[in-house]
PDB file of N, CA, C and O in Angstrom:
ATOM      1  N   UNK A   1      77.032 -61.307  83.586  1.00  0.00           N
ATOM      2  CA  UNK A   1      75.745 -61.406  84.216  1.00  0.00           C
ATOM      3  C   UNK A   1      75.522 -60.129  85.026  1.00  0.00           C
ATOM      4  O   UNK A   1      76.270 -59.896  85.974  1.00  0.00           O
ATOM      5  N   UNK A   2      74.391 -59.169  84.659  1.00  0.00           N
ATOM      6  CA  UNK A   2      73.900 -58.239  85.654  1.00  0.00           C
ATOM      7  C   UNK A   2      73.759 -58.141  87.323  1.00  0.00           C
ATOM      8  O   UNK A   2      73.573 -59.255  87.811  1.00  0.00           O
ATOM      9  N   UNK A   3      73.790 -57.413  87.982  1.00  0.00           N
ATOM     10  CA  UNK A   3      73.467 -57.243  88.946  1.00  0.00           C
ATOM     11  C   UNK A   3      71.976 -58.087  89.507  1.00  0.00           C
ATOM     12  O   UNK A   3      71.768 -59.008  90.298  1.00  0.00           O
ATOM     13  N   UNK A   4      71.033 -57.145  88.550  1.00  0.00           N
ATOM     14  CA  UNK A   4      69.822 -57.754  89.036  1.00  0.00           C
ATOM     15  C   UNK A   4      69.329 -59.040  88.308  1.00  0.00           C
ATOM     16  O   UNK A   4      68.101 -59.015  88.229  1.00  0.00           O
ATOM     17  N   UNK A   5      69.961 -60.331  87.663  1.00  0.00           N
ATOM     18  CA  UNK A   5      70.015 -61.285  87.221  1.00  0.00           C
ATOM     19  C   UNK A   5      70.511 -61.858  88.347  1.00  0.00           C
ATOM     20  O   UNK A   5      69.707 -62.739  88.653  1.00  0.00           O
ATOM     21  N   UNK A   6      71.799 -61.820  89.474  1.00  0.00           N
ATOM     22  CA  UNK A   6      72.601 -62.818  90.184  1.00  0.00           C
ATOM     23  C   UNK A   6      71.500 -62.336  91.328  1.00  0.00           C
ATOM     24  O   UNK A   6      71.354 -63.231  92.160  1.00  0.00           O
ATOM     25  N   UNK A   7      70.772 -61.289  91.569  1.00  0.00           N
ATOM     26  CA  UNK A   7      69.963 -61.206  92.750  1.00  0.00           C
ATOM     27  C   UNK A   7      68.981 -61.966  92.317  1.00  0.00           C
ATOM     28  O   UNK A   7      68.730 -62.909  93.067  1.00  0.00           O
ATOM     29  N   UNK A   8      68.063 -61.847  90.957  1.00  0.00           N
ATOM     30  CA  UNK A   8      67.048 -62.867  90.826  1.00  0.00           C
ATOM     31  C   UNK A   8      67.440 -64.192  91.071  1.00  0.00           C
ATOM     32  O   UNK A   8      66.467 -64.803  91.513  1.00  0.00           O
ATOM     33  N   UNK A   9      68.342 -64.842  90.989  1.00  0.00           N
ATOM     34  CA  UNK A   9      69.079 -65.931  91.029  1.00  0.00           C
ATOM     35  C   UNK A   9      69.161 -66.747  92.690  1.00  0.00           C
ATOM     36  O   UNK A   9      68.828 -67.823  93.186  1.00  0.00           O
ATOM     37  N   UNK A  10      69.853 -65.403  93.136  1.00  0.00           N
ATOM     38  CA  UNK A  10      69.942 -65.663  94.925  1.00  0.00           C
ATOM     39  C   UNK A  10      68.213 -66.252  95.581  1.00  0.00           C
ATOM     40  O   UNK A  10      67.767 -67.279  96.093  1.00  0.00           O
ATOM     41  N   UNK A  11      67.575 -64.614  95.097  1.00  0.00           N
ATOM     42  CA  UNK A  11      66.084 -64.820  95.799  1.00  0.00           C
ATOM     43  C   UNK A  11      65.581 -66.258  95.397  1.00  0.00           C
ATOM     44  O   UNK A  11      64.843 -66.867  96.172  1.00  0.00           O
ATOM     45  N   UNK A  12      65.926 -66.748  94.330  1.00  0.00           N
ATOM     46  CA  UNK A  12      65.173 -67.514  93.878  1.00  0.00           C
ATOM     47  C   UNK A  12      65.650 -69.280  94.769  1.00  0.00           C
ATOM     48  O   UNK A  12      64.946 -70.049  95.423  1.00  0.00           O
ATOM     49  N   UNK A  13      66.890 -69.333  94.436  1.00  0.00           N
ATOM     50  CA  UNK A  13      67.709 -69.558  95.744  1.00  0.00           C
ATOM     51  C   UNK A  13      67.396 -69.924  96.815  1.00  0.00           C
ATOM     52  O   UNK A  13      67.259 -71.098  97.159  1.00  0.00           O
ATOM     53  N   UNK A  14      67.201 -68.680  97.666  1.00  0.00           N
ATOM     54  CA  UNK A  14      66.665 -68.437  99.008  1.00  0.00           C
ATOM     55  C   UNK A  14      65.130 -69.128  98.936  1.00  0.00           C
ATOM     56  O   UNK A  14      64.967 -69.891  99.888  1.00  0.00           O
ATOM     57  N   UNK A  15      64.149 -69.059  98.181  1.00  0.00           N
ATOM     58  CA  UNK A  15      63.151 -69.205  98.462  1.00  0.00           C
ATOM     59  C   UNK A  15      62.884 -70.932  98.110  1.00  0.00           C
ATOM     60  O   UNK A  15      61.941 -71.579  98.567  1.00  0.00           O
ATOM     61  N   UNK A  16      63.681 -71.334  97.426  1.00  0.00           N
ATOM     62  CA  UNK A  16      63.595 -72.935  97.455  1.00  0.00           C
ATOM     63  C   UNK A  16      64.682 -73.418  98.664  1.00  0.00           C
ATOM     64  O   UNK A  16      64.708 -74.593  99.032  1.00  0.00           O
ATOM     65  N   UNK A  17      65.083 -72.955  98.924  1.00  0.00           N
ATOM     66  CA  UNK A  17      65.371 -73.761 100.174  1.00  0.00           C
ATOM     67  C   UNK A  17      64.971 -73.034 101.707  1.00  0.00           C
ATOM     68  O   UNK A  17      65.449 -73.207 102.828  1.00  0.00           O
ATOM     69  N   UNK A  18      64.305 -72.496 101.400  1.00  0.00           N
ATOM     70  CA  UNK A  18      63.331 -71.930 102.932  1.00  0.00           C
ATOM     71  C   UNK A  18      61.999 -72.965 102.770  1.00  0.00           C
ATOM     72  O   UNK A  18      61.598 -73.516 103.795  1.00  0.00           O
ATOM     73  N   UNK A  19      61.312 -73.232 101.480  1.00  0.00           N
ATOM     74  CA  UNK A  19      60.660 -74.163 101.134  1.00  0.00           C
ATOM     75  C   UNK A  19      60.583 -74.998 101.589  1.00  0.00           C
ATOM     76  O   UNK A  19      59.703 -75.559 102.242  1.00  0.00           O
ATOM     77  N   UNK A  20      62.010 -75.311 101.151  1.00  0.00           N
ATOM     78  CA  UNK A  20      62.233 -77.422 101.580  1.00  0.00           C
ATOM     79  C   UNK A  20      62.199 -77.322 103.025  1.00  0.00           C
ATOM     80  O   UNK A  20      61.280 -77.950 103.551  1.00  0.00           O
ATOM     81  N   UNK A  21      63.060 -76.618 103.875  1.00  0.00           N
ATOM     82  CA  UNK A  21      63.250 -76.366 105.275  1.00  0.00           C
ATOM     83  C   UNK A  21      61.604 -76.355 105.904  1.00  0.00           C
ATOM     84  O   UNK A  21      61.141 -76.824 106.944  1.00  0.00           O
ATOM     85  N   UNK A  22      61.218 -75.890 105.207  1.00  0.00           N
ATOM     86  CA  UNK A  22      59.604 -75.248 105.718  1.00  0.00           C
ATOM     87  C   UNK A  22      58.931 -76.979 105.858  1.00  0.00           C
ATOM     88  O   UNK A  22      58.543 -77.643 106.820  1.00  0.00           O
ATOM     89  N   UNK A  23      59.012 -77.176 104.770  1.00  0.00           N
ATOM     90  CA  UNK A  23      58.426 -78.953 104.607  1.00  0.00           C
ATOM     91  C   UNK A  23      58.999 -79.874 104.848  1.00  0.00           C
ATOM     92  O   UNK A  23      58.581 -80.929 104.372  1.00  0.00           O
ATOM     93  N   UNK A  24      60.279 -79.884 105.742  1.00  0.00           N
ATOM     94  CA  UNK A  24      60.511 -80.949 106.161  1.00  0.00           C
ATOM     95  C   UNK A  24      59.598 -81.811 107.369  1.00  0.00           C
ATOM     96  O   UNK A  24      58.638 -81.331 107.972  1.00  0.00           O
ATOM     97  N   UNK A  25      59.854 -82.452 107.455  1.00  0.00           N
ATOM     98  CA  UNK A  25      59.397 -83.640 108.608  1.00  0.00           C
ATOM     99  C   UNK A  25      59.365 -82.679 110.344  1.00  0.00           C
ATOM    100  O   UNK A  25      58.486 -82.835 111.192  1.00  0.00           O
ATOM    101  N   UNK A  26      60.589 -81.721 110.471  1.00  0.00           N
ATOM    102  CA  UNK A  26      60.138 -81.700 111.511  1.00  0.00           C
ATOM    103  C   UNK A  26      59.625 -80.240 111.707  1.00  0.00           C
ATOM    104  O   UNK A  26      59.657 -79.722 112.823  1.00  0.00           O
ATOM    105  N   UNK A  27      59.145 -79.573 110.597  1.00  0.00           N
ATOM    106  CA  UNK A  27      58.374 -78.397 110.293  1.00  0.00           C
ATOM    107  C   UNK A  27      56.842 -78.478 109.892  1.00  0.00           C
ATOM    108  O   UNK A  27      56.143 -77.605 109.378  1.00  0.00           O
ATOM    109  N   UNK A  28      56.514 -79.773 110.271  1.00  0.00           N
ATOM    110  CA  UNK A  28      55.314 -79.454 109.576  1.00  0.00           C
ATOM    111  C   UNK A  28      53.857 -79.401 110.606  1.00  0.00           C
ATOM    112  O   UNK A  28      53.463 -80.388 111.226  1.00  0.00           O
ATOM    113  N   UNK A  29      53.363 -78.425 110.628  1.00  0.00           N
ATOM    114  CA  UNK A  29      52.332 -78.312 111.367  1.00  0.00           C
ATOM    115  C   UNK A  29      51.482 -79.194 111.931  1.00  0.00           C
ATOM    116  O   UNK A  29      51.211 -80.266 111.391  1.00  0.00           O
ATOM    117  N   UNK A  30      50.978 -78.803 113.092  1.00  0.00           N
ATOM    118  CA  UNK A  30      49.570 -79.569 113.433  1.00  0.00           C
ATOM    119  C   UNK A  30      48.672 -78.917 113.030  1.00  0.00           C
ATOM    120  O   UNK A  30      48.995 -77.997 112.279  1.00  0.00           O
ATOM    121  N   UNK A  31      47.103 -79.109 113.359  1.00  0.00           N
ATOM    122  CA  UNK A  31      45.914 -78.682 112.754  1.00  0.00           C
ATOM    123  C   UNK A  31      45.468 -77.384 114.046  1.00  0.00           C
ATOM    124  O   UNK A  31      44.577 -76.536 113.982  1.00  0.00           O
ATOM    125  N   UNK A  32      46.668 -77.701 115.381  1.00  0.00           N
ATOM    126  CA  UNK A  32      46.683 -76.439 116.324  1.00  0.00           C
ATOM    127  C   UNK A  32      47.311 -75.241 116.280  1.00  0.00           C
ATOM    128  O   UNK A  32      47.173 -74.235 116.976  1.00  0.00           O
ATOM    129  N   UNK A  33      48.074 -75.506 115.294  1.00  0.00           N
ATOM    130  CA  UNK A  33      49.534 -74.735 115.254  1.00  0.00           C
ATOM    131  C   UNK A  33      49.009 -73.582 114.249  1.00  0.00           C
ATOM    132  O   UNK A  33      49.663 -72.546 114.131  1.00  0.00           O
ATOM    133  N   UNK A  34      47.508 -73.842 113.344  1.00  0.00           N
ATOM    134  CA  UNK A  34      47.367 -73.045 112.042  1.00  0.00           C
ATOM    135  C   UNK A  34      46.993 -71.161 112.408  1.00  0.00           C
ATOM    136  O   UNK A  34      47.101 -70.084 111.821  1.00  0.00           O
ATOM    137  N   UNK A  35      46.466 -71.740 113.889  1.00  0.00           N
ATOM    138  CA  UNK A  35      46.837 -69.958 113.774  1.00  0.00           C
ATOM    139  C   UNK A  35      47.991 -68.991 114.387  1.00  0.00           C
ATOM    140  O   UNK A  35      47.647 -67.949 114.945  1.00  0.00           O
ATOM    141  N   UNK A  36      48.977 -69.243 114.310  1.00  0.00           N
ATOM    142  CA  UNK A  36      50.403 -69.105 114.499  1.00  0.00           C
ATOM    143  C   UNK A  36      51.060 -68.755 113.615  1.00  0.00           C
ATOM    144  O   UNK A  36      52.223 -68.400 113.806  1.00  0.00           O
ATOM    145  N   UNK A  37      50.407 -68.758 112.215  1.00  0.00           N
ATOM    146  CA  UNK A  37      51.214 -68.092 110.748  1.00  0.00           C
ATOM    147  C   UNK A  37      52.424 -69.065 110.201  1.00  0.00           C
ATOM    148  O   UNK A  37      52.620 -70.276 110.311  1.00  0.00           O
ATOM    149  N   UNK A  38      53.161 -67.981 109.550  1.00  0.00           N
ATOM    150  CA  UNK A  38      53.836 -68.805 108.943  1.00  0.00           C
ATOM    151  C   UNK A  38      54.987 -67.871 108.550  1.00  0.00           C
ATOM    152  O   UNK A  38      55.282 -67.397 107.453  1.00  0.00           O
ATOM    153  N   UNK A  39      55.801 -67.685 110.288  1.00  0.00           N
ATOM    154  CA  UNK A  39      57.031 -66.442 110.471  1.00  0.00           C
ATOM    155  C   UNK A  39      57.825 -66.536 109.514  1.00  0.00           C
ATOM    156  O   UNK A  39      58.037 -65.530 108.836  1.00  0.00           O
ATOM    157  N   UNK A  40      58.388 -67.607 109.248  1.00  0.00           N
ATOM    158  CA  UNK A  40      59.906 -67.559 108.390  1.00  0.00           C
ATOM    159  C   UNK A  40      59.344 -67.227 106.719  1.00  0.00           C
ATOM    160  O   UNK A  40      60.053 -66.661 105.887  1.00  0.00           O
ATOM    161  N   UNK A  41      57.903 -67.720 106.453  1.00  0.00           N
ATOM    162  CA  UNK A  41      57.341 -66.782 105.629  1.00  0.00           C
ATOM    163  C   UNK A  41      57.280 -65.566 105.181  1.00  0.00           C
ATOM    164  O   UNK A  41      57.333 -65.116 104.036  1.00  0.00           O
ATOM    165  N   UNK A  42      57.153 -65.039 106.282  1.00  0.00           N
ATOM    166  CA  UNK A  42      56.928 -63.534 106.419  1.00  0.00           C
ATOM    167  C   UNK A  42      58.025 -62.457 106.199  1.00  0.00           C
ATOM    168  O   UNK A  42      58.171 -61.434 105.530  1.00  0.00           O
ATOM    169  N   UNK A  43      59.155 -63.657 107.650  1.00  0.00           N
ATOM    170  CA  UNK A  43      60.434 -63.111 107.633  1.00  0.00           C
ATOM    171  C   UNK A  43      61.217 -62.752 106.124  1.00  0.00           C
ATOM    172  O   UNK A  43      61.607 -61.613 105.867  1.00  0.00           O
ATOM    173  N   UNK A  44      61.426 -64.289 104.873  1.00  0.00           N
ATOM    174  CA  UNK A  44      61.733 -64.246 103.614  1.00  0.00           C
ATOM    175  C   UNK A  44      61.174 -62.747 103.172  1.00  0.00           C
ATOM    176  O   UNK A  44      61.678 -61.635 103.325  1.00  0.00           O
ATOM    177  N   UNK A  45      60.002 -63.143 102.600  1.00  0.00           N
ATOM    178  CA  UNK A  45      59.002 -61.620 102.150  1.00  0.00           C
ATOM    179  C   UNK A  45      59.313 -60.556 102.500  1.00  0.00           C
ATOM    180  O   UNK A  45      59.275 -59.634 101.686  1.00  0.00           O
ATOM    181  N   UNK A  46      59.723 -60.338 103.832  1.00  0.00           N
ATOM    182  CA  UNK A  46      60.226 -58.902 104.146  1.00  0.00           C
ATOM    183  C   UNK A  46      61.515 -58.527 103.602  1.00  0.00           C
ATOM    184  O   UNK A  46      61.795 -57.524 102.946  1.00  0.00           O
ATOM    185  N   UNK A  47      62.400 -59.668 104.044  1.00  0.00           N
ATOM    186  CA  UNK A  47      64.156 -59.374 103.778  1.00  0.00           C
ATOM    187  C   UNK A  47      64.375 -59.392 102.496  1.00  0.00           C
ATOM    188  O   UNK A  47      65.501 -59.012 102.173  1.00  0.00           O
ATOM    189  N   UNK A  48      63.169 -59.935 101.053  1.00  0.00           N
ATOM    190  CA  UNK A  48      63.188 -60.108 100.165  1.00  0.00           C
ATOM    191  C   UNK A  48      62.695 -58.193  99.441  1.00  0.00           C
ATOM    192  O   UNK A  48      63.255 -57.461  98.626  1.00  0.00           O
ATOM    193  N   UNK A  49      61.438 -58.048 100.265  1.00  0.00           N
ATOM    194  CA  UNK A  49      61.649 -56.898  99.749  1.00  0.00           C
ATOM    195  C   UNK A  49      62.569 -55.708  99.994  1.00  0.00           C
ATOM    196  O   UNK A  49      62.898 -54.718  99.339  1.00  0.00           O
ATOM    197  N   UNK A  50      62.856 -56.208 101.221  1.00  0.00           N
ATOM    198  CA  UNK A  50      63.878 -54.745 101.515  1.00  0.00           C
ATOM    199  C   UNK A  50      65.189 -54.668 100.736  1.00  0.00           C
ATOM    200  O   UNK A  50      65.881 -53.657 100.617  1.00  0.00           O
ATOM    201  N   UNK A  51      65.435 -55.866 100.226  1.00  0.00           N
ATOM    202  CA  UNK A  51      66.339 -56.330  98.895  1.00  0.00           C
ATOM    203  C   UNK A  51      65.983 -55.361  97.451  1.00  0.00           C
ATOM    204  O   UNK A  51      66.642 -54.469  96.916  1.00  0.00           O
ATOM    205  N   UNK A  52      64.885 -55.861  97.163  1.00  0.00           N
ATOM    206  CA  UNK A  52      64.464 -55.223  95.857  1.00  0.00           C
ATOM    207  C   UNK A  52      64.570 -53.778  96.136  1.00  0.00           C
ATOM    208  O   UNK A  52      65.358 -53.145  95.433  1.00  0.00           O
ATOM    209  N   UNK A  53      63.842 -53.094  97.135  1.00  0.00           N
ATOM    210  CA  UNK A  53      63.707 -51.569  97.402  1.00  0.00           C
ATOM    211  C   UNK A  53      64.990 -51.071  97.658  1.00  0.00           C
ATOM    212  O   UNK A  53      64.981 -49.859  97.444  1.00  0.00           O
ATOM    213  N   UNK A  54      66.492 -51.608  98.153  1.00  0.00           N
ATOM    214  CA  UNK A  54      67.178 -51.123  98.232  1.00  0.00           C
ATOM    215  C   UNK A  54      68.080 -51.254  96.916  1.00  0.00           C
ATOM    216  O   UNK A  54      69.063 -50.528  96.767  1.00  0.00           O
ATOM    217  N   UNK A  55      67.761 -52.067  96.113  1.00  0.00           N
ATOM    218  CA  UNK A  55      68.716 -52.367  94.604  1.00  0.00           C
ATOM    219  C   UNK A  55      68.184 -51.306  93.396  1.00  0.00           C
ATOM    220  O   UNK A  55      68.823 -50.630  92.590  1.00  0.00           O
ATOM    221  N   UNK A  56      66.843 -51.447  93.610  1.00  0.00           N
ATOM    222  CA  UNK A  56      66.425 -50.273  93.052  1.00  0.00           C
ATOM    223  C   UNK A  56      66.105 -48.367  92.648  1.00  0.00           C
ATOM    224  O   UNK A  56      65.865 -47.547  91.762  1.00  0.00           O
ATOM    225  N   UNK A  57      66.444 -48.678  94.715  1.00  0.00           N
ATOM    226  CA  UNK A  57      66.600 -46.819  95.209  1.00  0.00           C
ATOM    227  C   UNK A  57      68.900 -47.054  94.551  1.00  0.00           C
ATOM    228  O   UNK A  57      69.143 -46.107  93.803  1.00  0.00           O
ATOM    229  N   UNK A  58      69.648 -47.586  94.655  1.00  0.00           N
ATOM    230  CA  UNK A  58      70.732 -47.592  93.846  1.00  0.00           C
ATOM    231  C   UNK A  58      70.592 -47.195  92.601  1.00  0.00           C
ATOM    232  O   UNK A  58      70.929 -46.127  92.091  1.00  0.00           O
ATOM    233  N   UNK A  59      69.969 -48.307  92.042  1.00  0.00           N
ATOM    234  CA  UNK A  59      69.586 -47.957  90.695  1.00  0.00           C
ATOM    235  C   UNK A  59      69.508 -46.815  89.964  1.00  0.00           C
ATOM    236  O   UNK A  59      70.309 -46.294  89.188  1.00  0.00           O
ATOM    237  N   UNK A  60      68.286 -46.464  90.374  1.00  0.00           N
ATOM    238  CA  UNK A  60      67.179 -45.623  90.053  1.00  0.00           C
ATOM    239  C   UNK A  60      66.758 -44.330  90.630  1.00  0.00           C
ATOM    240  O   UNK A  60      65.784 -43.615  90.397  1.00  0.00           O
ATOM    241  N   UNK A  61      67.927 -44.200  91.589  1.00  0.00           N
ATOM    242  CA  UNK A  61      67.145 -43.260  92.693  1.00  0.00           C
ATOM    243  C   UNK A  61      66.782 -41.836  92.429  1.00  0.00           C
ATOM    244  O   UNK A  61      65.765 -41.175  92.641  1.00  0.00           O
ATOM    245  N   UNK A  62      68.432 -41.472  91.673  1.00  0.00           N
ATOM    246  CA  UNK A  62      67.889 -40.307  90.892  1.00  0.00           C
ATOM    247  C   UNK A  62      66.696 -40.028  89.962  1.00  0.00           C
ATOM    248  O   UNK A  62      66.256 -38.886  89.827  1.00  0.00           O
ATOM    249  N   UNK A  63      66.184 -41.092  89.324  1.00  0.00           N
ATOM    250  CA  UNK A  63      65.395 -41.105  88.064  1.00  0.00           C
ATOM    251  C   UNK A  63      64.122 -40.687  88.953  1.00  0.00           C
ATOM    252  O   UNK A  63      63.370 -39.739  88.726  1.00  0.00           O
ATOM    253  N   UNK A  64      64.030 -41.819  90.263  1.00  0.00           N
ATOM    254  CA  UNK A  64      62.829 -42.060  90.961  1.00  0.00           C
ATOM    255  C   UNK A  64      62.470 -40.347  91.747  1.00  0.00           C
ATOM    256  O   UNK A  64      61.428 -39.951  92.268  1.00  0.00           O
ATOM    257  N   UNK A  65      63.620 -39.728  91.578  1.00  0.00           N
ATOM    258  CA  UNK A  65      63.294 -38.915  92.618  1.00  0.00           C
ATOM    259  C   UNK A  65      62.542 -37.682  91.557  1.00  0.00           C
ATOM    260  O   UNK A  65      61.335 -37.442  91.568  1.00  0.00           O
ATOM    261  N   UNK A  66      63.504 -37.026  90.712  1.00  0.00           N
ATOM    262  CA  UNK A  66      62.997 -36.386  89.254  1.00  0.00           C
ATOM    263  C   UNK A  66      61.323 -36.367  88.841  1.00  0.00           C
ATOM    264  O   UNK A  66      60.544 -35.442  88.609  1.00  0.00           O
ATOM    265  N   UNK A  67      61.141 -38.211  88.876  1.00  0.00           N
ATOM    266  CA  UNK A  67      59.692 -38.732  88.739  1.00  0.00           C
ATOM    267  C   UNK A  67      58.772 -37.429  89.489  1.00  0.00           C
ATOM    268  O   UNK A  67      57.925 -36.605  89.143  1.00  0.00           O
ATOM    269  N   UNK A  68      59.326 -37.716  90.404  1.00  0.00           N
ATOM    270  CA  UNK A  68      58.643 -37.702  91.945  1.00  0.00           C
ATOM    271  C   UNK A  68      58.229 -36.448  92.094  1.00  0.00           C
ATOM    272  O   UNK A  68      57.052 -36.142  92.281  1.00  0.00           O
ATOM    273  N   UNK A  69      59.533 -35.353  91.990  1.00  0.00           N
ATOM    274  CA  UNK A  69      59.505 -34.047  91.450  1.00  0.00           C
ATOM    275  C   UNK A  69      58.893 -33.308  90.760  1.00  0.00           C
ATOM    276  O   UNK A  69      58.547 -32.141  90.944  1.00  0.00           O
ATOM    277  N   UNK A  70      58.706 -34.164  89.717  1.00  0.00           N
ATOM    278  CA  UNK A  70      58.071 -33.485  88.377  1.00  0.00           C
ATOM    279  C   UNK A  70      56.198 -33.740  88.457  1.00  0.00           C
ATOM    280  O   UNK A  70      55.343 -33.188  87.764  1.00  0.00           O
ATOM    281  N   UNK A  71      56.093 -34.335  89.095  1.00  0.00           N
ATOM    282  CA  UNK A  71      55.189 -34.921  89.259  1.00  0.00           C
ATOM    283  C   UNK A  71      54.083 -34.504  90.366  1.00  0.00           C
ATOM    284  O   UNK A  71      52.859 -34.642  90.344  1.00  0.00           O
ATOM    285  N   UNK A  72      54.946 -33.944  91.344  1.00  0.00           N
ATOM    286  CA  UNK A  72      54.440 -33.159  92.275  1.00  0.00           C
ATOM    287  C   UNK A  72      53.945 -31.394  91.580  1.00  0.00           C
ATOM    288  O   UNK A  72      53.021 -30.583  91.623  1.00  0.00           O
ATOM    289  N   UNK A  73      54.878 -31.533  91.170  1.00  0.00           N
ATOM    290  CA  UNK A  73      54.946 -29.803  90.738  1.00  0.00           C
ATOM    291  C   UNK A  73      53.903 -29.433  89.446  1.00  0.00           C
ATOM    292  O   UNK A  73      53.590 -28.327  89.006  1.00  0.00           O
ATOM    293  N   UNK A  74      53.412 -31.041  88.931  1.00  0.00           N
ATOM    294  CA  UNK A  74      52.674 -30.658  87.919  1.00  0.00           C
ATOM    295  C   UNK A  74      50.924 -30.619  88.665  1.00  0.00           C
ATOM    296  O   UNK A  74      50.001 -30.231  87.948  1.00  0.00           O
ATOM    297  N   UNK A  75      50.751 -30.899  89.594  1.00  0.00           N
ATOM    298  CA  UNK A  75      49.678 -31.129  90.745  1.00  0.00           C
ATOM    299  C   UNK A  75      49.315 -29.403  90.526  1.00  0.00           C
ATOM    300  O   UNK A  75      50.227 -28.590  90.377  1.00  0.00           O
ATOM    301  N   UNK A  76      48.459 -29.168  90.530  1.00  0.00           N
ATOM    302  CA  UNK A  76      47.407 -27.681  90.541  1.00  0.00           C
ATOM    303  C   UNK A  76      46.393 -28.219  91.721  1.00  0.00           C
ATOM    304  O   UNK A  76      45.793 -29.286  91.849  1.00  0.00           O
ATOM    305  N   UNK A  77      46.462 -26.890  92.622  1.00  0.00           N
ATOM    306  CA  UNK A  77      45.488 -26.726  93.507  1.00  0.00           C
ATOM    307  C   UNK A  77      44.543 -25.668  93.010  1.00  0.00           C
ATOM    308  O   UNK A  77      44.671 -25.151  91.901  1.00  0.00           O
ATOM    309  N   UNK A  78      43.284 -25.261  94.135  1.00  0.00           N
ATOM    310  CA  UNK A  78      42.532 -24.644  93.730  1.00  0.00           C
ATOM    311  C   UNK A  78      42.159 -23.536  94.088  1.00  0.00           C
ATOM    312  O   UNK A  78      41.253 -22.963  93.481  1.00  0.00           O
TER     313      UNK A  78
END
């Protein structure tokens, strides 16, 4: 099993049981509480991406950077 297969796996993981936690009985909002967000939401989403962006700058980083490089340098000014 790949790397980024056992991470899809984890996130996926992680996000059903932040879920259930989220909807339990003693998580569940009042109709006062709605503008207060929805932190541990947010929190997931973030730690989730800083996951992906860091598996990928591993990955890829050289490729990404080359991209990046080549890409710049093909830019004409005037």
């Amino acid at each position: 099993m790949s790397l980024f297969q056992l991470l899809a796996i984890r996130i996926t993981v992680i996000a059903h049981a932040s879920a259930a936690h989220l909807a339990s009985a003693g998580h569940l909002r009042r109709a006062t509480d709605r503008e207060r967000g929805d932190v541990p939401g947010w929190v997931l989403i973030t730690l989730m991406t800083a996951g992906l962006v860091t598996i990928l700058w591993k990955l890829a980083g050289d490729q990404l950077a080359a991209l990046f490089t080549q890409a710049i340098s093909s830019v004409t000014g005037p």
